[in-house]
C-alpha positions in Angstrom: -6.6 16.9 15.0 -3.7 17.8 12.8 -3.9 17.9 9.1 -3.3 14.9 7.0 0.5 14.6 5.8 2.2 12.7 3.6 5.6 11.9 4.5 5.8 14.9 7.0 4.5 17.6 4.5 1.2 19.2 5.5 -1.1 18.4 2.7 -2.4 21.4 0.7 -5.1 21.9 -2.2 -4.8 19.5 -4.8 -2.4 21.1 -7.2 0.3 21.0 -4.7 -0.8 17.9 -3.0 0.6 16.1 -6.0 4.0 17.7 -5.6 4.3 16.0 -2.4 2.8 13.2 -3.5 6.1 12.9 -6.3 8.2 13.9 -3.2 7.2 10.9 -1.2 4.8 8.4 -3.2 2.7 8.2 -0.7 -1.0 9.4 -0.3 -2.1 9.9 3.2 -5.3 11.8 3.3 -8.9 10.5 3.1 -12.1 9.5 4.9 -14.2 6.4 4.4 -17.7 6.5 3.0 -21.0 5.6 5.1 -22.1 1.8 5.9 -24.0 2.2 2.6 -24.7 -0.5 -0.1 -21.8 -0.1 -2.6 -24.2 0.3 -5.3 -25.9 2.8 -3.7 -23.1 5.4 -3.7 -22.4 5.2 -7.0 -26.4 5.7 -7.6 -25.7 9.3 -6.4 -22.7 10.1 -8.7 -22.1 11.0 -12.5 -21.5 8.1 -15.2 -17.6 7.4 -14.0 -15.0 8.8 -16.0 -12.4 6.6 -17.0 -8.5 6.7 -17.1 -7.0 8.2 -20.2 -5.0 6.2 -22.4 -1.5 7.2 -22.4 1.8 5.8 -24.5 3.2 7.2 -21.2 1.8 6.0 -18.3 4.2 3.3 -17.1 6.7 6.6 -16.8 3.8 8.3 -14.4 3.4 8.0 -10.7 2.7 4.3 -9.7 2.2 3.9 -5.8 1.6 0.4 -5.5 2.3 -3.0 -7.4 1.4 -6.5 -6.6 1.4 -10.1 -8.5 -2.0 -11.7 -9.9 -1.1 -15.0 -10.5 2.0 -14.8 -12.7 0.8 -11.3 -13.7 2.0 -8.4 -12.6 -0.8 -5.4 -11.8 0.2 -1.7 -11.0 -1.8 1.2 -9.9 -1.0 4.4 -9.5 -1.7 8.3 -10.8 -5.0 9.3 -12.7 -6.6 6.0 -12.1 -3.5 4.8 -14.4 -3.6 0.5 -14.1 -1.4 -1.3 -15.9 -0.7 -5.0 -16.5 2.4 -7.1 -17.4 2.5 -10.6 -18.3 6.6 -10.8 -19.0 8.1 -9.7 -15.6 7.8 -6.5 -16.2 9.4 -6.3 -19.5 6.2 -4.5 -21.1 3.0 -3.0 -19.8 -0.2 -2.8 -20.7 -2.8 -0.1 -19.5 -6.0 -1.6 -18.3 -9.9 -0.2 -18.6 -10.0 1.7 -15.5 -13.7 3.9 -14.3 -11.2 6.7 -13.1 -9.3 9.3 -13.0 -8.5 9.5 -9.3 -5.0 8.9 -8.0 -5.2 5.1 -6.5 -2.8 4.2 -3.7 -2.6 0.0 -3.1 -4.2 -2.9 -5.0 -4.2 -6.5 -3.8 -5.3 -10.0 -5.1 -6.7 -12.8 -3.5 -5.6 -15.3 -6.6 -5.1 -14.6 -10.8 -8.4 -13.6 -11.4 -10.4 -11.6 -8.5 -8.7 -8.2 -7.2 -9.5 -4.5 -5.9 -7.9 -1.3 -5.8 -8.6 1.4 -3.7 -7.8 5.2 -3.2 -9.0 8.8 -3.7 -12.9 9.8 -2.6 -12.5 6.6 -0.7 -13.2 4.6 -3.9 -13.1 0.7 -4.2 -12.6 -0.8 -7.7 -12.6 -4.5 -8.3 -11.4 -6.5 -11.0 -12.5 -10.5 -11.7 -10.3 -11.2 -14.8 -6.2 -10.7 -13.8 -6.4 -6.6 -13.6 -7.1 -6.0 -17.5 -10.6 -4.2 -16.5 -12.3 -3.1 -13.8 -15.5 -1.6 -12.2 -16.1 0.4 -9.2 -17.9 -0.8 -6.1 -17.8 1.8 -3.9 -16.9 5.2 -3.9 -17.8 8.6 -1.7 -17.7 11.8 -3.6 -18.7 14.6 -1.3 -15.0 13.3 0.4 -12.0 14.2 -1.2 -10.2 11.8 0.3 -8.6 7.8 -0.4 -8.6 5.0 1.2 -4.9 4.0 1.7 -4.7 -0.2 1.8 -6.8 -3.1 1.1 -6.4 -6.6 1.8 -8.9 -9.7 1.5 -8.6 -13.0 3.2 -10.8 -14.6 0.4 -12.7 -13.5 -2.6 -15.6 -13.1 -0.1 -13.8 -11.3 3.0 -11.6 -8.0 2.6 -11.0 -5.1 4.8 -9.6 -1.4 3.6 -8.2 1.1 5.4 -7.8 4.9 5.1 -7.2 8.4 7.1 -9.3 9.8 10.0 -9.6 6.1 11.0 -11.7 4.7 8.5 -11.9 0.6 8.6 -14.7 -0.7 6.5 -15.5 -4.4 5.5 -17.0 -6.4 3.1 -18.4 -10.2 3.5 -20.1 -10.3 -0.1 -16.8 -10.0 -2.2 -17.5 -5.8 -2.5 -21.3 -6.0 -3.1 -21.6 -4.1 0.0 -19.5 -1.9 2.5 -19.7 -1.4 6.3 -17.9 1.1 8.5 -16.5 -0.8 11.2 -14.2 1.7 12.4 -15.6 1.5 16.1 -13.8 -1.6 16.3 -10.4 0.7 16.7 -9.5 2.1 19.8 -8.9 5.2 17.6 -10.4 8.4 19.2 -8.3 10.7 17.5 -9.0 9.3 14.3 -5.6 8.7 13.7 -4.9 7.8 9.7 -5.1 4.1 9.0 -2.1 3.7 6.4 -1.6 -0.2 5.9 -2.8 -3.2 6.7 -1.4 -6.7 6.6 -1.5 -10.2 7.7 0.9 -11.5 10.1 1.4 -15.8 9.7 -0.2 -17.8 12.2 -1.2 -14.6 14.6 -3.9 -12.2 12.6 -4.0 -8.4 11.0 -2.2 -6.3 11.8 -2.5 -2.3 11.3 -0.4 0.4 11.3 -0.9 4.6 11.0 0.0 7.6 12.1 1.7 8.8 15.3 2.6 5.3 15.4 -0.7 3.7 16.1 -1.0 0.2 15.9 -3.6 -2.4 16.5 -3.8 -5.9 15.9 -6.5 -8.9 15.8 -6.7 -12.6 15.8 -10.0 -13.0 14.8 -10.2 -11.9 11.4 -10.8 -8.5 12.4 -13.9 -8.6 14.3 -12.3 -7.2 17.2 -9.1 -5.5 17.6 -6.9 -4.7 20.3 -5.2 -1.4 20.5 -1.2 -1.8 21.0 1.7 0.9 22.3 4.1 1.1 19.7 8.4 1.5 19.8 7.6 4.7 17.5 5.4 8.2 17.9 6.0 9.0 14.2 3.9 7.8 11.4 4.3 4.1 10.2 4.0 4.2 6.5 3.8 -0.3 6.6 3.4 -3.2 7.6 4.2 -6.5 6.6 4.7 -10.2 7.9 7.8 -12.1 7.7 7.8 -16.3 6.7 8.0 -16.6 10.7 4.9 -17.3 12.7 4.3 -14.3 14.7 6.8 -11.8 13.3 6.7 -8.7 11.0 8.3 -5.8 10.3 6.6 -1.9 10.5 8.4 1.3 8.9 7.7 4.5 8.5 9.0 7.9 8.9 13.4 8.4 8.2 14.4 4.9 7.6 12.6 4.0 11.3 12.0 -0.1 10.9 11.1 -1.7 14.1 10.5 -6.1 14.6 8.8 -8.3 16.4 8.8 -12.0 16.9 5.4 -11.6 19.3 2.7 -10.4 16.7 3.2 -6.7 18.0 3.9 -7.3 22.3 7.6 -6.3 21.7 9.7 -4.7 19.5 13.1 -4.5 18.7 14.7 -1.3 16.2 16.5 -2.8 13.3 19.5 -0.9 12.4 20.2 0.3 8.6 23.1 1.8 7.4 24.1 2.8 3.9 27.4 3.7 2.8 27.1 7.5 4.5 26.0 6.2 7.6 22.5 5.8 8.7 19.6 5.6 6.5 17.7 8.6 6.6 14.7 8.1 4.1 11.4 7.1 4.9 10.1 4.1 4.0 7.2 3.4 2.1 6.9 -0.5 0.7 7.8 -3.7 1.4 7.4 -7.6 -0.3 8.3 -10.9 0.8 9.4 -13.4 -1.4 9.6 -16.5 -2.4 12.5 -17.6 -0.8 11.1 -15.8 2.7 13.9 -12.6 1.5 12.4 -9.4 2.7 12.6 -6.3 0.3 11.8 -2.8 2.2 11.8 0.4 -0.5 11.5 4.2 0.3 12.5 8.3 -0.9 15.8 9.0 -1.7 15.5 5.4 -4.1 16.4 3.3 -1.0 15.8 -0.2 -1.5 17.0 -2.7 2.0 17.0 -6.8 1.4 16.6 -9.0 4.7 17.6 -12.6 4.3 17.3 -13.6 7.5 13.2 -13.0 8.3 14.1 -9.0 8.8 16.9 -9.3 11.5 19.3 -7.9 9.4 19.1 -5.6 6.1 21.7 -4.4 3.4 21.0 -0.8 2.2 21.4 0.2 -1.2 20.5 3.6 -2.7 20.1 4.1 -6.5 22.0 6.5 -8.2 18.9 8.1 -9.8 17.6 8.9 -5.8 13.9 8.2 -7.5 11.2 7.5 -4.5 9.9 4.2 -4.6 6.6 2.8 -2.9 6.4 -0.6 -3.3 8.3 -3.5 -4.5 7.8 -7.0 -5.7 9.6 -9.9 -7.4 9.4 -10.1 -11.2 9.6 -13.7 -11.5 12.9 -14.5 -12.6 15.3 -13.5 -9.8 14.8 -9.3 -10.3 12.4 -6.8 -9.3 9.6 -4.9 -9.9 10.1 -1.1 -8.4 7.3 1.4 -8.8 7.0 5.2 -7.3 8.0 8.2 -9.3 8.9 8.0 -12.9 6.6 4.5 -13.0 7.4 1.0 -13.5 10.9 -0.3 -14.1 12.6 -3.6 -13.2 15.8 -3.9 -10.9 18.0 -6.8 -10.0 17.8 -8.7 -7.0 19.2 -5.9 -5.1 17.4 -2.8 -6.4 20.3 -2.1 -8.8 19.6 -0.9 -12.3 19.8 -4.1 -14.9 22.9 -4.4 -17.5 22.0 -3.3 -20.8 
């Protein structure tokens, strides 16, 4: 099998593995741990290390930000998390058992949360992301898991490269490999995960693998996607049955069928078509869709994803995720950390 890339760039050792990681805020390497007790894999390891505290760390790499609650909860570089509680206009950085880079975080309400990423670790947090502990982690695997999501505090799935798909039913006590459930023999990487309203989950990876279930992901169906490159996201619109996936060179594809068929969704920018690769998405509120990518791209939808307007920053930062602040702008993290946009992506009057 190929190496693991990120964003097209063959990954090497780790010093330059973070270079590409600024190049494209995305991590794309990893392996997942055994079916193993959580608690019993961090038996076998040293006392965990936690994240330095650092004046500066909402200027490092984040790669992935989400709301708990009316909090908003970052994660990011050297096991940096950090915490805002006024849209974004300050941050706070939380207790955190490591100093791995951790690539997506998700919360099931304003309390109970978990964070994955390097040497497939699992971190979990039960009071609004201002500390956390570690659940599971794998260290003779230099590798991170990539997604996470959880249906409930008690049900959660994450995702990672080579294929890895393990589960929890206990709220994190314990882990289980369940990649066999893919259709996956060439271990393709696992990059996102996502649920898509009134159909199921829905993954995406690389060479444009795709799968899909409507049973809570107890079986899953293997799908022929519009797209052989890799497909950095998924995400579900306000629409039953549709969601958007994107991925390599501004390639964003729809369907209205949870996955059957897809349609190519055109974006242009100014200069013509839009070349970056895309990396996050959101949808708010309102049922707007907000894709972001390299190159500072940052594409709105207001009609459920079948149109976008593209607009790059000036500053051509990569972003990796996106969410809404709470008052109308936005929250865009990637390189150079956290800083809040207008509704559009556009930088806030001073």
């Amino acid at each position: 099998m190929s190496e693991p890339v990120m964003g097209g760039v063959v990954c090497r050792p780790r010093a330059a593995r973070r270079v590409a990681l600024l190049a494209t805020a995305l991590s794309l390497l990893g392996a997942v741990a055994l079916s193993i007790p959580a608690q019993a894999a961090s038996d076998t390891a040293a006392p965990p290390v936690f994240a330095i505290e650092s004046a500066k760390a909402a200027k490092s790499l984040m790669i992935d930000v989400v709301h708990a609650g009316k909090r908003l909860v970052a994660v990011g570089d050297r096991g940096h998390i950090l915490y805002s509680d006024d849209q974004g206009a300050s941050w706070t950085q939380a207790k955190v058992p490591t100093r791995q880079l951790l690539t997506a975080v998700f919360f099931v309400d304003d309390k109970q949360g978990w964070a994955v990423g390097h040497d497939a670790q699992i971190l979990a947090s039960t009071d609004g992301g201002v500390t956390w502990t570690q659940q599971f982690q794998d260290l003779k695997r230099e590798a991170p898991l990539l997604d996470v999501w959880f249906k409930d505090a008690s049900n959660g799935y994450a995702v990672g490269a080579y294929g890895a798909l393990i589960e929890t039913t206990d709220g994190g006590k314990t882990w289980a490999d369940v990649s066999d459930r893919l259709d996956n023999e060439d271990q393709y990487h696992l990059n996102a995960i996502a649920y898509v309203k009134d159909a199921g989950l829905f993954i995406v990876g690389e060479q444009g693998s795709m799968f899909r279930s409507g049973d809570d992901g107890q079986t899953w169906e293997k799908l022929e996607g519009p797209y052989e490159g890799s497909l950095f996201g998924v995400i579900g619109t306000a629409q039953p049955k549709t969601l958007l996936a994107y991925g390599l060179r501004g390639n964003l594809f729809r369907s209205t069928d949870f996955g059957s068929t897809w349609e190519p969704v055109e974006l242009n920018a100014a200069r013509g078509a839009l070349e970056f690769g895309l990396s996050g998405a959101t949808l708010l509120d309102d049922g707007s869709l907000v894709v972001v990518g390299n190159g500072g791209s940052v594409v709105v939808s207001h009609d459920d994803g079948l149109t976008f307007s593209v607009f790059n920053r000036p500053d051509r930062i990569s972003l990796s995720a996106v969410t809404a602040a709470g008052n109308g702008n936005l929250i865009l993290v990637g390189q150079g950390g956290v800083r809040v946009a207008t509704s559009t992506g556009a930088e806030l009057s001073k």
